[in-house]
C-alpha positions in Angstrom: 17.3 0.7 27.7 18.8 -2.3 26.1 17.5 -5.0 24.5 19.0 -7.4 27.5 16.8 -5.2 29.9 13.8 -5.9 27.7 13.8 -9.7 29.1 15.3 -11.0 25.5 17.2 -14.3 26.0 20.9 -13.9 25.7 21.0 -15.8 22.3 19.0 -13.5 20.3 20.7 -10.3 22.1 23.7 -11.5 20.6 22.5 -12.5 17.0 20.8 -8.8 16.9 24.6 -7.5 17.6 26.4 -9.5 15.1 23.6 -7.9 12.9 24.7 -4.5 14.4 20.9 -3.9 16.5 22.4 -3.0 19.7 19.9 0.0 20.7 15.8 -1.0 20.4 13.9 1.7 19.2 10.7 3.2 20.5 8.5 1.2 19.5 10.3 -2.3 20.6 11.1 -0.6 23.8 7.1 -0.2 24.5 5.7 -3.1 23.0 8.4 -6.0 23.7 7.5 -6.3 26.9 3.9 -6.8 26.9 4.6 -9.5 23.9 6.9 -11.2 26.2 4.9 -11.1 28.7 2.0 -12.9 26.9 -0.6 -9.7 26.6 -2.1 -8.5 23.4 -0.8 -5.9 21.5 -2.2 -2.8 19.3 0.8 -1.0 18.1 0.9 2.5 16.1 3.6 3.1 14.5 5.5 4.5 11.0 6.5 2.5 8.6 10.8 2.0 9.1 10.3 2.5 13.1 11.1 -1.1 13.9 7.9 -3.3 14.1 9.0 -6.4 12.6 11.2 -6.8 15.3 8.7 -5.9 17.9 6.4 -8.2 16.9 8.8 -10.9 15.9 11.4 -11.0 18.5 9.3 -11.7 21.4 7.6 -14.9 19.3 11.5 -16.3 18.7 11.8 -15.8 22.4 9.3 -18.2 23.0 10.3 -20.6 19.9 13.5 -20.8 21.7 12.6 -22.4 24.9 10.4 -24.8 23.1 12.5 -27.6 22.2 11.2 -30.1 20.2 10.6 -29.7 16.5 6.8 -28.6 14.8 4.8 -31.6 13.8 3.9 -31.9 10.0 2.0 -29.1 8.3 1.7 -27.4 11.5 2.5 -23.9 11.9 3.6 -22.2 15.3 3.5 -18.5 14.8 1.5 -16.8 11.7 1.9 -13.4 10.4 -0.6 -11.4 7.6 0.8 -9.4 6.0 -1.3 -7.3 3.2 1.4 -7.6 0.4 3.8 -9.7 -1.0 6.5 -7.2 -0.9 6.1 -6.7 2.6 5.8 -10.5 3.4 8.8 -11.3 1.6 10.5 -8.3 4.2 9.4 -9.3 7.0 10.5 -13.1 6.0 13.8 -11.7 5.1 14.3 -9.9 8.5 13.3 -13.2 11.0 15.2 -15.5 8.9 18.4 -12.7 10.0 17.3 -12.7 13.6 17.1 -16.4 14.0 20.2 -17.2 12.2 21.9 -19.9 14.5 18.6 -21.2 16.3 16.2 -24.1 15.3 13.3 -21.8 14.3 12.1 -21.8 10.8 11.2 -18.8 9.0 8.4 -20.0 5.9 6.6 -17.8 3.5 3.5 -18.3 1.2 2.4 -15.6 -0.8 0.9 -15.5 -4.4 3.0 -15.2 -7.9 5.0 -17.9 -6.9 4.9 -22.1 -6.8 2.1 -23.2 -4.8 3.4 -27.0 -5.1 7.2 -26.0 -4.1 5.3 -24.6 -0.7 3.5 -26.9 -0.3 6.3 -29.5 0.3 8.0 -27.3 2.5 5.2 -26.3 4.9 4.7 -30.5 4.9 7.7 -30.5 7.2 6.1 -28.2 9.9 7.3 -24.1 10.0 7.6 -22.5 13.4 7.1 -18.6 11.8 4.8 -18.4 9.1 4.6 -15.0 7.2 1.6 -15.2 4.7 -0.3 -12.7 2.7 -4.2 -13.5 3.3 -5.4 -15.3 -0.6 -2.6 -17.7 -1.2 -2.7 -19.0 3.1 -6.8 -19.5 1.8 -5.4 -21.3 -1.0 -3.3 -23.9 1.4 -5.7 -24.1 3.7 -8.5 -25.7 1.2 -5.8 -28.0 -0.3 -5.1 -29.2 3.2 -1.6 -28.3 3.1 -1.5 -26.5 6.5 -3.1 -27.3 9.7 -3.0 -23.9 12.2 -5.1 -25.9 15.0 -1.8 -25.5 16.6 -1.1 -21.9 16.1 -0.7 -19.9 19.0 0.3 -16.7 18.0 -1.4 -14.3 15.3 0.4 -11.0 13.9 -1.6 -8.4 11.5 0.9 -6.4 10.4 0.1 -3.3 8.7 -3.7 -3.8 9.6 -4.8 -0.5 8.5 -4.6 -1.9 4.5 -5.7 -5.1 5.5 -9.0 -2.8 6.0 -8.5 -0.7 2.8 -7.7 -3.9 0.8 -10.7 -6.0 1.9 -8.6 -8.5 3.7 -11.2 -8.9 6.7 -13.1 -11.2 4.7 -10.5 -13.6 4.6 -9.5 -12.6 8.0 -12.4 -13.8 9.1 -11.9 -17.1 7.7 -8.5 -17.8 8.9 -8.9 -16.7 12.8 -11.3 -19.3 13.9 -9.3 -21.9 12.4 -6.1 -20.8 15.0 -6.0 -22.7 18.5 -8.6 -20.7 20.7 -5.7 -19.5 23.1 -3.6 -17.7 21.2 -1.9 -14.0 21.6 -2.6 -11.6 18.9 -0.8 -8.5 18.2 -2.0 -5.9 15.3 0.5 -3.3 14.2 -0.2 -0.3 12.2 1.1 3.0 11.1 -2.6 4.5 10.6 -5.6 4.3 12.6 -8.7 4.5 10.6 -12.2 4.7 12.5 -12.8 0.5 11.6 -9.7 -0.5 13.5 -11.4 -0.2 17.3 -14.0 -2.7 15.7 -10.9 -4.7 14.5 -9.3 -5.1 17.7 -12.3 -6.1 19.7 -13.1 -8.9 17.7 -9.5 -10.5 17.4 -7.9 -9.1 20.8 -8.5 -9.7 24.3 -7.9 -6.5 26.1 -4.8 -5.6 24.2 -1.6 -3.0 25.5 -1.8 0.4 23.4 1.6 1.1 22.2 1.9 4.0 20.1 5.3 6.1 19.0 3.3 8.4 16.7 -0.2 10.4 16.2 -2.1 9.0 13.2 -1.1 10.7 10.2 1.9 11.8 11.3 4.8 11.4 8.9 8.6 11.5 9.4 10.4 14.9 10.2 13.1 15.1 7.6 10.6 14.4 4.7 9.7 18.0 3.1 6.9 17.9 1.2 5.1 20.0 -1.8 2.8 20.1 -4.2 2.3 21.6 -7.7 -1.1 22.4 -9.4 -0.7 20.7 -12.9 -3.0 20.1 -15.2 -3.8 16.2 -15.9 -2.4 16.5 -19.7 1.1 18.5 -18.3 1.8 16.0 -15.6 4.0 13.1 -17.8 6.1 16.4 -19.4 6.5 18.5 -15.8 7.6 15.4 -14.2 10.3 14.1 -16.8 11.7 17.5 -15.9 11.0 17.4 -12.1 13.2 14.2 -12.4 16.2 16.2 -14.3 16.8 17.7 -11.3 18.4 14.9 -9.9 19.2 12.1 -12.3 21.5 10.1 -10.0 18.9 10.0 -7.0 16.7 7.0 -6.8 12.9 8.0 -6.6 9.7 6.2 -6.9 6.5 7.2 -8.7 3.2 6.5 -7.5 0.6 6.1 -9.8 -3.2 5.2 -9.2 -3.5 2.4 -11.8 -1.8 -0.6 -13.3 -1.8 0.1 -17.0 -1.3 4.1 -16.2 1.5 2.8 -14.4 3.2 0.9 -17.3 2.7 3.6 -19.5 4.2 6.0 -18.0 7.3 3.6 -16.9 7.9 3.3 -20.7 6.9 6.5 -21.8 10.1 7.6 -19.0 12.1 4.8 -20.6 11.8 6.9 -24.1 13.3 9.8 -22.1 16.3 8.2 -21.0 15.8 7.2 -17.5 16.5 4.0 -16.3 12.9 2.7 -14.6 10.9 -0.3 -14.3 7.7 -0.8 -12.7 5.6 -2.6 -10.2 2.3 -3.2 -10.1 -0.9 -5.8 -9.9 -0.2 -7.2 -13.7 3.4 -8.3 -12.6 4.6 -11.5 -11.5 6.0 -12.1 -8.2 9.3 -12.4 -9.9 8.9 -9.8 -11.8 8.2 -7.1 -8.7 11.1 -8.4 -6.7 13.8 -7.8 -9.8 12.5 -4.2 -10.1 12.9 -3.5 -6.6 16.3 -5.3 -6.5 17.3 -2.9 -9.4 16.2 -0.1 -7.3 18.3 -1.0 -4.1 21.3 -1.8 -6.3 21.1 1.2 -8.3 20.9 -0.7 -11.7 17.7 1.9 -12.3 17.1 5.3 -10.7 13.4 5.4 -11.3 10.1 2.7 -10.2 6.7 3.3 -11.3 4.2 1.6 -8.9 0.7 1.7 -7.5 0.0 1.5 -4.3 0.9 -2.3 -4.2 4.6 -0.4 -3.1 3.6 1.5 -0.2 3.6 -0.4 2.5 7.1 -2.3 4.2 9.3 -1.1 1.6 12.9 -0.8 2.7 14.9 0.6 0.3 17.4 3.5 2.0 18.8 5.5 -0.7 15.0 6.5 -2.2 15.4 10.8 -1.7 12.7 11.4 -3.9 8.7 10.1 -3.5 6.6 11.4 -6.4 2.7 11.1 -6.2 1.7 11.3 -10.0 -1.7 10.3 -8.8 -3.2 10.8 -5.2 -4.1 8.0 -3.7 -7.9 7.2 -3.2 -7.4 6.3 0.4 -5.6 9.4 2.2 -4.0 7.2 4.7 -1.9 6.0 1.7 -0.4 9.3 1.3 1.8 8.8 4.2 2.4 5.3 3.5 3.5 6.4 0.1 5.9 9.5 1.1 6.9 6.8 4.0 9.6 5.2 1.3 12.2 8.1 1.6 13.2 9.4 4.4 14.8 6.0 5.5 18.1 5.5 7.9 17.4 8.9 9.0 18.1 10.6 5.7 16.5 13.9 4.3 13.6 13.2 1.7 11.3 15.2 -0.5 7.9 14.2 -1.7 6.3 16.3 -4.2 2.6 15.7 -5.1 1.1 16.3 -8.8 -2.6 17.5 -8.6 -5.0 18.3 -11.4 -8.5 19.9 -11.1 -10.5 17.0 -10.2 -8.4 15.4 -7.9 -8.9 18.7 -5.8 -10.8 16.5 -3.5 -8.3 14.0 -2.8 -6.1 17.0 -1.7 -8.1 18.1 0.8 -8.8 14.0 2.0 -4.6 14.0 2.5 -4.8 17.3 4.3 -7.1 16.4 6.8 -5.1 13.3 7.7 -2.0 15.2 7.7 -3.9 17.6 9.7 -1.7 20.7 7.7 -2.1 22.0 4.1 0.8 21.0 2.0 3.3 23.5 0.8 2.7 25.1 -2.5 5.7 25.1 -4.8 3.8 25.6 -8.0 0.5 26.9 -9.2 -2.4 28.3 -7.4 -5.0 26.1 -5.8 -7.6 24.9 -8.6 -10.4 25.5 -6.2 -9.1 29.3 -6.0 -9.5 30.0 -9.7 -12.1 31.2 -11.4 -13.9 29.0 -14.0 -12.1 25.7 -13.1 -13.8 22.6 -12.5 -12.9 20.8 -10.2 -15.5 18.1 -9.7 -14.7 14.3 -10.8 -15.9 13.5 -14.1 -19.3 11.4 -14.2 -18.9 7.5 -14.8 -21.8 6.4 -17.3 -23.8 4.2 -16.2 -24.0 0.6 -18.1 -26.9 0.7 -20.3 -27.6 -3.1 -19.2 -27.3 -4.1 -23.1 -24.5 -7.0 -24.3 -21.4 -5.5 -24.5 -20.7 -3.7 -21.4 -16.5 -3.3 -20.5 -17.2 -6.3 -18.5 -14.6 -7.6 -15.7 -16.6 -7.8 -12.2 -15.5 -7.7 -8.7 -14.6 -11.1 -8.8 -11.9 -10.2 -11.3 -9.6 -7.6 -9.8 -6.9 -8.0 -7.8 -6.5 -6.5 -4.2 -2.7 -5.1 -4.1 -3.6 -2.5 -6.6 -5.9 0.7 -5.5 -8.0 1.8 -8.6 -9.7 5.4 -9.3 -12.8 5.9 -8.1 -15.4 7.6 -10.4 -13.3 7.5 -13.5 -14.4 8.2 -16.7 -15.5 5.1 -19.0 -15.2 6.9 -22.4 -17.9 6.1 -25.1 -19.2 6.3 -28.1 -22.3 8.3 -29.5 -22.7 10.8 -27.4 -23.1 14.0 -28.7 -20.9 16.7 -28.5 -22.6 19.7 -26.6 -22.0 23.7 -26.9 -18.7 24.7 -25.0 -19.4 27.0 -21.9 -17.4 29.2 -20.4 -16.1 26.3 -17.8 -15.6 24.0 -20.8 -13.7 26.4 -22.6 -11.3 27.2 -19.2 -11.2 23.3 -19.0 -9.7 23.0 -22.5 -7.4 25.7 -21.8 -6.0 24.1 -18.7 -4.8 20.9 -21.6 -2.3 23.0 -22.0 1.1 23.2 -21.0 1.8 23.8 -17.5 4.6 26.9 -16.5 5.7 25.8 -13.3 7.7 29.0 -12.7 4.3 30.9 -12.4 2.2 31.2 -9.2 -1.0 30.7 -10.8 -2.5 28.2 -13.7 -1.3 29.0 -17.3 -4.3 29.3 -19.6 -2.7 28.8 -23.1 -5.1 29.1 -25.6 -6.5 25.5 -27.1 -4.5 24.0 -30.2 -6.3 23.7 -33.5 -7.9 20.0 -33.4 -6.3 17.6 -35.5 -4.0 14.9 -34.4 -3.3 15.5 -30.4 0.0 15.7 -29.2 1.3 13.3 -26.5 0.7 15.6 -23.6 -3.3 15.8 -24.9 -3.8 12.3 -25.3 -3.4 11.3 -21.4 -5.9 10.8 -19.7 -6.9 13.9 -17.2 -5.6 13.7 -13.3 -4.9 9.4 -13.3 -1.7 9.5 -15.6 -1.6 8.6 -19.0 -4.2 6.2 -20.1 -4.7 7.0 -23.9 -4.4 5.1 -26.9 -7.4 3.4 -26.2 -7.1 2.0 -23.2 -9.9 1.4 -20.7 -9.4 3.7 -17.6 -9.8 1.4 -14.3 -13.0 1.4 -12.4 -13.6 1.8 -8.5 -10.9 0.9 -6.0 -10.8 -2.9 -5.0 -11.8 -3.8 -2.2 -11.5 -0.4 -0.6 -15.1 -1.0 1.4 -16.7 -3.2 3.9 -19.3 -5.2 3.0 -20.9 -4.7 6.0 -22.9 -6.8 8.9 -25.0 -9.4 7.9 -28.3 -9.1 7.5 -30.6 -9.1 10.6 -34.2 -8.2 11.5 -32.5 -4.6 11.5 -31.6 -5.0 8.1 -28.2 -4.0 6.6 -26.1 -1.4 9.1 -24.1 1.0 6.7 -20.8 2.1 7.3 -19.4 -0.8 9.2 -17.1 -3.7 8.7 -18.3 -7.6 9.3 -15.7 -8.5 11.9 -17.5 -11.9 12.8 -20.1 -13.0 10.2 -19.9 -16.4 8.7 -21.0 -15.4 5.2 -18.9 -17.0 2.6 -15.6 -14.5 2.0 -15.2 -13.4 -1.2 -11.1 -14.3 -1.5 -8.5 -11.5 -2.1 -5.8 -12.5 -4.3 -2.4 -12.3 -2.9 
C-alpha cells in the first residue's frame, strides 16, 4: 500500500518523499481513508506509530483544494493537544508536510507570548494545534473566531481525560461550526472514552493497530524492590551502567523532580529537568539538550510522557510510578523509538505496592523482577500508603486549592503532609521492619536487605528523602492529590449526582486547565 493508493493528492505524496515517508504505516493505512473520505475517526494506537500524520494529512488534503485564503481570526482545522510538548510536535511535523503549499501551520499553547499570537492568528491560520487553557484564553479575548472550523482533532484523548481537559472541552466544541469531522486518537482506552466519543463523534470508523496497554516489543522491562530512602543512591548507580546512553527519569512531582535533577548534577551527570514549574522555554532547551546530546539525563513528571520524539533515549527510568497506570506505558513509550531496543526499569518502594499491581493489570503481565522480592511477599512490611491528616479547619493550613495547580503535572495521591505535635508512639514490630527497610538497598540480593537502623542523630542523605515519591526533604511540602485526574461528574438532576462518570455535555461553568 502506498500512500498514492491512499487517495493522497500527488503534491503531498511528493513532499512526504523529499521528507523520506515513502511507506504509511499501520495506522495511516487504516485511518487515512475514512478521514479522506469525510467519516469520523477513533483511532488506537502507540505513541511513535504515525498518528500525526493520519490525522493531519487527510485535513492538508482538503486545505489544498480550497483555494482562497482564511478570513481574519478564523481557523480552518483545530487540533488539542493535552501538552505543550506534544503541541509544539505535532506543529513541527505539519509545518514539514506542507512545506511548498499555502496552508498555515499556527500554534497557541501556554508559557509563551499571548500578544505575539495573537497578531498572528489575526491573519487567519488554516491548522491550528492548541493545548485546551491558552485556546480558552484567546477565545475570551476575542482573538479567534472557530464559527468556521470544520474539522476537530483530540489527540492523545486518553490524558485529555486524566488531565481534566473535558471541562474545557466542553467549552470549546459548541463554539466549532455544527458540521464538522472529528477524529480522536489515542494510545489507551480507558472505560470514559466510549462516553467521549458519543458526545463529540457521529458514528465514527474504529481504527486500532494495538490492544490497550500494549506496549512496543523491543522495550524490556524490569523492576527492582527498593526502599523509598535507597532509590536516589541505587539509581545514580543504575545510571553508571551506561553513561553515554541518553535516558529519562520519571518522577511523580515537580519539586521531587528538581531535586533529584540537581542532586544527579552533584554526581556528575549531565541532566536537566522538565516539569510544571518550568517555562515554556525552559522545557523545550532541556529537551533540545537531550536530542543533541549536550546532556545524557532528564528528570520529568509526567508532563513528558506523551508525543515525545526523541530517538536515541535507550533507557526509561520510573523513579516514581505513575498515579494513572495508563501512564506507565506512555512513560516507557519514549525508548524504543525508530525501531531501536529499549529498557525500562521501574523503582518501587513498600507503599507504592499498589500502583504496581494498577500497571500490571493494564499491562495485563507481571513485570520482570531484576531485584528484590515483592514487598507484599515479606513478612512484616507495610505496604499500605501513608495516611494524609486531615486539615484541622484552623488558620494556617498548607493552603494552595484546586484552583492553583497546574494540569501537565500528575501529583501523588494520599501523600503524607508532615506535621508538627504529634506524638511519637511505641515502635511495633512493623514499625521496626519499616525503619529497617531506610536502609541501604543490596541489589545483588533476591530479597529486601534489613540493615539494622542507624543511631539517630543527623540523617544521612539517603534518610532524609522522602519514602516511595523521590526525594522531598529539607523541608519541603510533599504535593497533594493528582490534578485533575477525576471527573467532576454529571450535573445535578432530580437523580442527584451520578458517581463515577464524566460531564461530557453539561453547561456548568469549566473550571480552566492551564496549558
Amino acid at each position: 500500500m502506498t500512500f498514492e493508493e491512499l487517495g493522497l493528492m500527488p503534491r503531498l505524496v511528493e513532499q512526504l518523499k523529499e521528507q523520506g515517508i515513502v511507506d504509511p504505516t499501520p495506522i495511516q493505512i487504516q485511518a487515512i481513508p475514512h478521514a479522506l473520505a469525510g467519516r469520523d475517526v477513533m483511532g488506537l494506537a502507540q505513541t511513535g506509530t504515525g498518528k500525526t500524520a493520519a490525522f493531519g494529512l487527510p485535513i492538508m488534503n482538503h486545505l489544498l483544494k480550497v483555494g482562497k485564503k482564511p478570513a481574519p481570526k478564523t481557523v480552518r482545522g483545530l487540533i488539542l493537544a493535552p501538552t505543550r510538548e506534544l503541541a509544539g510536535q505535532i506543529k513541527d511535523n505539519l509545518t514539514a508536510y506542507s512545506q511548498g503549499t499555502h496552508i498555515k501551520v499556527g500554534l497557541v499553547v501556554g508559557g509563551m507570548s499571548i500578544s505575539a499570537q495573537v497578531n498572528r492568528l489575526a491573519r487567519g491560520t488554516d491548522l491550528l494545534i492548541a493545548t485546551p487553557g491558552r485556546l480558552i484564553d484567546l477565545i475570551e479575548r476575542k482573538a479567534v473566531d472557530l464559527s468556521e472550523t470544520q474539522f476537530l482533532i483530540l489527540d492523545e484523548a486518553d490524558q485529555m481525560l486524566d488531565l481534566g481537559f473535558i471541562h474545557a472541552l466542553r467549552q470549546i466544541a459548541p463554539l466549532l461550526a455544527a458540521e464538522r469531522q472529528t477524529m480522536l486518537f489515542s494510545a489507551t482506552m480507558p472505560k470514559h472514552m466510549n462516553e467521549l466519543a458519543a458526545t463529540y463523534l457521529k458514528n465514527p470508523e474504529r481504527v486500532a493497530v494495538s490492544r490497550p496497554g500494549e506496549v512496543a516489543d523491543k522495550i524490556t522491562q524490569e523492576v527492582h524492590f527498593v526502599a523509598g530512602a535507597a532509590k536516589t543512591d541505587f539509581l545514580i548507580e543504575k545510571l553508571a551502567e551506561h553513561r553515554e546512553d541518553a535516558a529519562i527519569v520519571f518522577a511523580r512531582t515537580k519539586h521531587g523532580s528538581e531535586r533529584l535533577m540537581k542532586t544527579l548534577s552533584k554526581a556528575g551527570y549531565a541532566t536537566d529537568s522538565v516539569h510544571g514549574n518550568k517555562s515554556q522555554g525552559q522545557r523545550q532547551r532541556a529537551i533540545d539538550a537531550l536530542r543533541s546530546g549536550a546532556i545524557k539525563v532528564l528528570v520529568a513528571t509526567d508532563v513528558a510522557a506523551r508525543g515525545l520524539d526523541i530517538p536515541d533515549v535507550r533507557f526509561v527510568y520510573n523513579y516514581d510510578l505513575p498515579n494513572v497506570p495508563e501512564n506507565y506505558v506512555h512513560r516507557i513509550g519514549r525508548t524504543a523509538r525508530a525501531g531501536r531496543d529499549g529498557r525500562a526499569i521501574a523503582f518501587v518502594a513498600p507503599d507504592e505496592m499498589g500502583e504496581l499491581k494498577d500497571v500490571e493489570k493494564v499491562l495485563k503481565m507481571e513485570i520482570p523482577i531484576a531485584s528484590g522480592r515483592r514487598w507484599d511477599l515479606v513478612p512484616g512490611v507495610d505496604t499500605r500508603k501513608p495516611k494524609r491528616k486531615q486539615p484541622s479547619g484552623r488558620g494556617g493550613g498548607g493552603g494552595g486549592g484546586a484552583g492553583g495547580r497546574r494540569h501537565d503535572d500528575h501529583r501523588g495521591k494520599g501523600q503524607p503532609r508532615g506535621g508538627r505535635g504529634t506524638a511519637p508512639k511505641a515502635p511495633s514490630a512493623r514499625n521496626e521492619a519499616k525503619t529497617a527497610l531506610e536502609g541501604r538497598w543490596d541489589p545483588t540480593n533476591d530479597g529486601p536487605a534489613l540493615e539494622a537502623p542507624k543511631p539517630k542523630g543527623r540523617k544521612s542523605k539517603a534518610q532524609s528523602s522522602d519514602h516511595a515519591q523521590g526525594p522531598v526533604g529539607n523541608g519541603a511540602r510533599p504535593q497533594r492529590g493528582p490534578a485533575g485526574g477525576k471527573f467532576s461528574g454529571k450535573p445535578k438532576g432530580r437523580g442527584g449526582k451520578p458517581k463515577g462518570k464524566p460531564n461530557m455535555g453539561g453547561n456548568a461553568k469549566p473550571r480552566r486547565p492551564k496549558a
